[in-house]
PAZAPA-4460 file (N, C-alpha, C; in steps of 0.05 Angstrom, whole numbers, plus 32768, in hexadecimal, padded with zeros to 4 digits):
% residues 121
    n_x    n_y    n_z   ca_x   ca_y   ca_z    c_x    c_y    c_z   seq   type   mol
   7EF3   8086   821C   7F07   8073   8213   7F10   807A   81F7     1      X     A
   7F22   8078   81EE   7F3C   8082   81DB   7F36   8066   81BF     2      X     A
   7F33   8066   81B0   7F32   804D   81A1   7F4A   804C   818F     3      X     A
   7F57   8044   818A   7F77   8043   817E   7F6F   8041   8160     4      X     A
   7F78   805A   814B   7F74   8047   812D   7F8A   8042   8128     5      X     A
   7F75   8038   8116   7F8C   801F   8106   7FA2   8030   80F3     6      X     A
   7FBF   8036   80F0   7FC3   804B   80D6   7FC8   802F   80B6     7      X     A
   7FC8   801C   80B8   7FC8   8002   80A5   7FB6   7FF2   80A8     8      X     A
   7FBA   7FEA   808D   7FA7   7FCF   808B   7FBB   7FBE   8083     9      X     A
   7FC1   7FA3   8085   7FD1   7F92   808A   7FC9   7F78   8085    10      X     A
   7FD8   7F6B   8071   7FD2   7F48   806F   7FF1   7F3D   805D    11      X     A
   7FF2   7F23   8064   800A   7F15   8064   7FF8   7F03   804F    12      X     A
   8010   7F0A   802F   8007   7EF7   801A   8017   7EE2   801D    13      X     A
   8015   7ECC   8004   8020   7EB7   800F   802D   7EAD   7FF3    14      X     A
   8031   7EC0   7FDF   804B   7EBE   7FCC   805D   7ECD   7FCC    15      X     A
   8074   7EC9   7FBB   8083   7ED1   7FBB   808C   7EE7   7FBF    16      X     A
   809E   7F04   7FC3   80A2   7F15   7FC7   809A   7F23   7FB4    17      X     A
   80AB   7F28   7F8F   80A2   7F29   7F7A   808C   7F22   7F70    18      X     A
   8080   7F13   7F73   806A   7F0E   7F69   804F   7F1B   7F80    19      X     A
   8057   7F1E   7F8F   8046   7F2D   7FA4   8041   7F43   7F9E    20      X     A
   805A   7F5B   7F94   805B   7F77   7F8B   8046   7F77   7F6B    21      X     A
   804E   7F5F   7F60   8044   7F59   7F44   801B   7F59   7F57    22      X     A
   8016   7F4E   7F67   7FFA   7F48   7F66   7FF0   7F60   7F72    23      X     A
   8004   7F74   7F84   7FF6   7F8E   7F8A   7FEB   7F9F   7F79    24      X     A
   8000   7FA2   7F65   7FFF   7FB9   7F4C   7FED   7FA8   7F3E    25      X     A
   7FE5   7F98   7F35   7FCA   7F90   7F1E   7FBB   7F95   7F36    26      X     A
   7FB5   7F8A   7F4C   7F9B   7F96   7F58   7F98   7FA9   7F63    27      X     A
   7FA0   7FBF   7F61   7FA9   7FDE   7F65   7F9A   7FE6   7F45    28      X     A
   7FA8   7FD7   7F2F   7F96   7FE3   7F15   7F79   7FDB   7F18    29      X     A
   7F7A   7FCA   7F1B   7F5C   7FAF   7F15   7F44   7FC6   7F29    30      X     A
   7F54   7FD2   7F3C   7F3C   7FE0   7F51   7F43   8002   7F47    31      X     A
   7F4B   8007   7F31   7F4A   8019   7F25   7F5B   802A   7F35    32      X     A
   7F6B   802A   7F44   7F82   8041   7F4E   7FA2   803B   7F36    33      X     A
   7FAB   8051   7F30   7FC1   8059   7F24   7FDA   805A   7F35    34      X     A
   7FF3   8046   7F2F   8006   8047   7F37   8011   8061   7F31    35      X     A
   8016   8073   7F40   8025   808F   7F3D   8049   808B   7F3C    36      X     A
   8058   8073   7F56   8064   8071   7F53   806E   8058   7F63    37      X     A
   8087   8053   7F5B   808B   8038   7F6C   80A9   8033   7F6E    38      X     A
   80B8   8032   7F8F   80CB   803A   7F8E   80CD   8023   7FA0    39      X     A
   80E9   8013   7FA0   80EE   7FFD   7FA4   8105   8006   7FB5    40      X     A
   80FC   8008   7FCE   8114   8011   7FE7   8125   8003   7FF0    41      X     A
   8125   7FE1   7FE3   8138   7FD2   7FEE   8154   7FD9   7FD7    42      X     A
   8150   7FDF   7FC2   8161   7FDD   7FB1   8174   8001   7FB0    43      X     A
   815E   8010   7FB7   816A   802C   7FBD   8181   802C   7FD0    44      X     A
   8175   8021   7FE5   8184   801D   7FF9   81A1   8009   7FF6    45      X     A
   8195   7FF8   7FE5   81B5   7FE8   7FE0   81C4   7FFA   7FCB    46      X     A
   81BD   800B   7FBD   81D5   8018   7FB0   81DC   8028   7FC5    47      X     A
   81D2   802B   7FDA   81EC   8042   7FEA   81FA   802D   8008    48      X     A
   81F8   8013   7FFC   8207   800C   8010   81EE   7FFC   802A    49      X     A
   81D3   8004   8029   81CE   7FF3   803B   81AF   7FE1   803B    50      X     A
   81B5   7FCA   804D   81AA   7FB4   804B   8187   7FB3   8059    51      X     A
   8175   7FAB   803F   8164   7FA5   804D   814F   7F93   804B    52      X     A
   8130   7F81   8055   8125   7F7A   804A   811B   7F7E   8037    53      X     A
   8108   7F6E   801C   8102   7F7E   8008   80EA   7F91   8007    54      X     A
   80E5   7FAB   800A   80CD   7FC3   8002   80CE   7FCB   7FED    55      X     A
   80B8   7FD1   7FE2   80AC   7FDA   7FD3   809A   7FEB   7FD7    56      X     A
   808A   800A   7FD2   807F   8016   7FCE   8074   801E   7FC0    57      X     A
   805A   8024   7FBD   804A   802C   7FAD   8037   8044   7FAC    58      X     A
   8039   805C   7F9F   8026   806E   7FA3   801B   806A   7F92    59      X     A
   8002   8072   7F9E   7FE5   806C   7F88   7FD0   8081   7F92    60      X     A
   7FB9   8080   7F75   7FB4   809A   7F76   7F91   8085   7F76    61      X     A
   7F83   8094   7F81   7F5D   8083   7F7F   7F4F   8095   7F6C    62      X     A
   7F3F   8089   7F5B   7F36   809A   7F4B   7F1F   80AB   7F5B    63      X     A
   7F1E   80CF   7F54   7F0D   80D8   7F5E   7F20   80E1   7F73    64      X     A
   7F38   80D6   7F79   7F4B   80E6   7F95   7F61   80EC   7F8D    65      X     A
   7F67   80FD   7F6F   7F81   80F8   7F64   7F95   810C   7F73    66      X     A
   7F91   8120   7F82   7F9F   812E   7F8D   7FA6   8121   7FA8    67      X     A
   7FA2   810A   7FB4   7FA6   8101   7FCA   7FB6   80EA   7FC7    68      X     A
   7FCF   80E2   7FD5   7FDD   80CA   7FD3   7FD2   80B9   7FE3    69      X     A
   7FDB   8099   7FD4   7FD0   8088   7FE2   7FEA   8074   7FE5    70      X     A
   7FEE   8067   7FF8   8009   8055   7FFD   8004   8033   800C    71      X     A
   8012   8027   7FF6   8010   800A   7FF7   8029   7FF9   7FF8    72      X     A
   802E   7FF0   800C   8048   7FE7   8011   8049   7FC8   800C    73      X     A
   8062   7FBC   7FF9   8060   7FA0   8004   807C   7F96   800E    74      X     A
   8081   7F87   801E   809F   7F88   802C   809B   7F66   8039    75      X     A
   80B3   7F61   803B   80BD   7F4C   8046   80C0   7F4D   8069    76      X     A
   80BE   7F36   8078   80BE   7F47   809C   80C5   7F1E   80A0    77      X     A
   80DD   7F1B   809F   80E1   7F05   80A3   80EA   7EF7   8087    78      X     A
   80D7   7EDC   8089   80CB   7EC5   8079   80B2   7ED2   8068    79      X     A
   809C   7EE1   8073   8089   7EF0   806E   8086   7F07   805B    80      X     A
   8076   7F04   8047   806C   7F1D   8034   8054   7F2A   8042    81      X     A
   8054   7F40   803E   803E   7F54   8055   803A   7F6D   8037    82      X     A
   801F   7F76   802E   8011   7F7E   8029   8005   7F9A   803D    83      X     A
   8007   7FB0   8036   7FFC   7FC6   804E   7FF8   7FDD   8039    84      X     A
   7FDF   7FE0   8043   7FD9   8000   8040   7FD3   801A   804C    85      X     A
   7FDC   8025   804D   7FDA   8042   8062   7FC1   804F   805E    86      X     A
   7FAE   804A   806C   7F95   8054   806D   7F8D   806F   805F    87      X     A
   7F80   806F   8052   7F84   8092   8044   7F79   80A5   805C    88      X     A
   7F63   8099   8069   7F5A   80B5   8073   7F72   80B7   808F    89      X     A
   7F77   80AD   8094   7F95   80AE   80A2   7FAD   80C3   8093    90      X     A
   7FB6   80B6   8089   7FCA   80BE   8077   7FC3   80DE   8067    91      X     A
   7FA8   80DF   8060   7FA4   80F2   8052   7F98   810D   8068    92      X     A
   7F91   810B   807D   7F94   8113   80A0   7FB2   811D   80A4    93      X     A
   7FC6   810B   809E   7FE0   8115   80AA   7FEB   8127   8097    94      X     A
   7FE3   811F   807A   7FFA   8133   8066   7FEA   8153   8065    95      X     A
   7FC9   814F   806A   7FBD   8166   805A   7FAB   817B   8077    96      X     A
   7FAD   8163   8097   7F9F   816C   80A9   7F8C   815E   80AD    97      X     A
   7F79   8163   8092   7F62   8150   8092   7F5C   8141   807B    98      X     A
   7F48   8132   807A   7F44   811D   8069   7F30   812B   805C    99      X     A
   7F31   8126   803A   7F1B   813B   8022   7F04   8129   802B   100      X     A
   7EF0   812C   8021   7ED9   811B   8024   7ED9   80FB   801B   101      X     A
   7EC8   80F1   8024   7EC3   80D3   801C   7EE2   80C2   801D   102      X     A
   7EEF   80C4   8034   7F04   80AA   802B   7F03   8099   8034   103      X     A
   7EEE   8092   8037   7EE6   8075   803D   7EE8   8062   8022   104      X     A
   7ED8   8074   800D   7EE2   8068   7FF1   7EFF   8062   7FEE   105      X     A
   7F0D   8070   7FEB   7F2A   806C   7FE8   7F34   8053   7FF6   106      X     A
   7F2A   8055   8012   7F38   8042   8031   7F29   802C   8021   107      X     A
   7F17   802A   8016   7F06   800E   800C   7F0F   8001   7FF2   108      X     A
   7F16   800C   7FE3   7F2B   8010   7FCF   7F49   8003   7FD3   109      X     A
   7F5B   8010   7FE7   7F6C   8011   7FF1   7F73   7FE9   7FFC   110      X     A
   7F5C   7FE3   800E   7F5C   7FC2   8020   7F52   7FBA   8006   111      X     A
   7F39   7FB8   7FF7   7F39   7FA7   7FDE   7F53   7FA2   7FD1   112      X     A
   7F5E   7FB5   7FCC   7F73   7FAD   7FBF   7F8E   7F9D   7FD0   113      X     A
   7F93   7F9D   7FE5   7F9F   7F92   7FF2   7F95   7F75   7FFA   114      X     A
   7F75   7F6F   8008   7F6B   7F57   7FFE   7F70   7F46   7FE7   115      X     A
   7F61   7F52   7FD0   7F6C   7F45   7FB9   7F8A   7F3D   7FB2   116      X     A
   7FA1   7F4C   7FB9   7FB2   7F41   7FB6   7FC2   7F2A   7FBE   117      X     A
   7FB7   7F30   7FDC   7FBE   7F10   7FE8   7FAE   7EFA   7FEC   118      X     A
   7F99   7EFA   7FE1   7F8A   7EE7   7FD2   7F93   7ED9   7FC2   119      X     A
   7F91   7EEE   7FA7   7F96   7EE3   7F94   7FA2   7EC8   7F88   120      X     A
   7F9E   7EB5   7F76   7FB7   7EA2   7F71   7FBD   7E9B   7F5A   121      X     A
***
């Protein structure tokens, strides 16, 4: 039997949109990963004309995995703010083949920080 993974981890905060991206990035610092970069696709997309819910992206780096990207999305899907992280040893499997050692750290890293954010208050 085949067991399906998971490629996200996923939870629906319960503030605001802005202030949601605001609670990712402090707990992205607070768990010691570095915002590398953060590109705001709703607004890219509206300078060329098209419409969408609000995203945000986040690459982030885990300390101890700085050559490996890590990706944290927060987006609108309705009424709903949704929080997601792309699993590293997933993610870091598709860009590189395989996953460097230990990313379980990172993947543990990775849901803390997504926990905490929609926690938070």
């Amino acid at each position: 039997m085949v067991v399906p993974v998971e490629f996200t981890y996923r939870r629906e905060g319960s503030r605001p949109f802005a202030e949601m991206v605001e609670a990712v990035e402090c707990a992205a610092r607070s768990h010691g990963l570095a915002i590398v970069r953060r590109t705001d696709l709703q607004a890219t997309l509206a300078a060329k004309g098209f419409v969408i819910q609000p995203l945000v992206i986040l690459d982030v780096t885990v300390a101890g995995a700085e050559g490996h990207p890590c990706k944290l999305h927060v987006y609108a899907e309705g009424d709903s703010v949704w929080v997601t992280a792309i699993r590293p040893s997933v993610l870091w499997t598709v860009i590189e083949g395989e996953a460097p050692p230990q990313p379980e750290e990172a993947e543990a890293s990775m849901i803390a920080v997504v926990d905490e954010a929609v926690t938070a208050s």
